[in-house]
Phi, psi and omega in degrees: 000334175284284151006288176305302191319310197283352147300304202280310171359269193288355163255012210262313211287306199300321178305310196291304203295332180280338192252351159284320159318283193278030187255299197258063188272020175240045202232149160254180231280357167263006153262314155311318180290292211306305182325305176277348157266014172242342178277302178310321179303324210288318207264043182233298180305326177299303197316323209300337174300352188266142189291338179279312185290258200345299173316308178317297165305314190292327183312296157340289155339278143326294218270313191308325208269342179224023156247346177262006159270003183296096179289113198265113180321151190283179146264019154287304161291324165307325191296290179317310192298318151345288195302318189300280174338291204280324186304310212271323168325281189331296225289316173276341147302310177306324154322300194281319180319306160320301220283301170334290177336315176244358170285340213247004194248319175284333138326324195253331178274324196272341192291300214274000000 
């Protein structure tokens, strides 16, 4: 129950800061920003309290921890692979065009 409470917060939070935004639309833009960053921070800190926001961070976490293990082609290797992409593109086009080609030669023959 605690939990839903400490969710409806932080979306409570996220409502008012949007309706503070268009609440104060003749103030000037560093009281917009200050509104909305500080209505986010608030409601970012509720969520983190929450068992879904923890998760959410571990998630975060964990993702961050295997995108730096990710090993990234050289620009040697994007070129070829590049190259490769596009030979084989030309190549199946020229592929359907034939195909197109004789399907539309084999229509006109069975018509005519």
């Amino acid at each position: 129950m605690i939990e839903k409470l400490k969710l409806l917060a932080a979306v409570l939070v996220v409502v008012i800061g949007i309706g503070a935004f268009y609440y104060v639309g003749d103030r000037p833009a560093y009281e917009f920003a200050a509104i909305l960053v500080v209505t986010a921070a608030l409601a970012v800190v509720l969520f983190y309290q929450t068992a879904a926001g923890k998760a959410t961070w571990e998630f975060a976490k964990g993702a961050r921890q295997e995108l730096r293990k990710v090993v990234w082609p050289n620009q040697k290797e994007t070129m070829q692979v590049t190259i490769i992409v596009f030979v084989m593109a030309v190549v199946m086009a020229l592929f359907l065009w034939v195909v197109d080609w004789g399907l539309g030669k084999i229509m006109i023959f069975t018509r005519g």
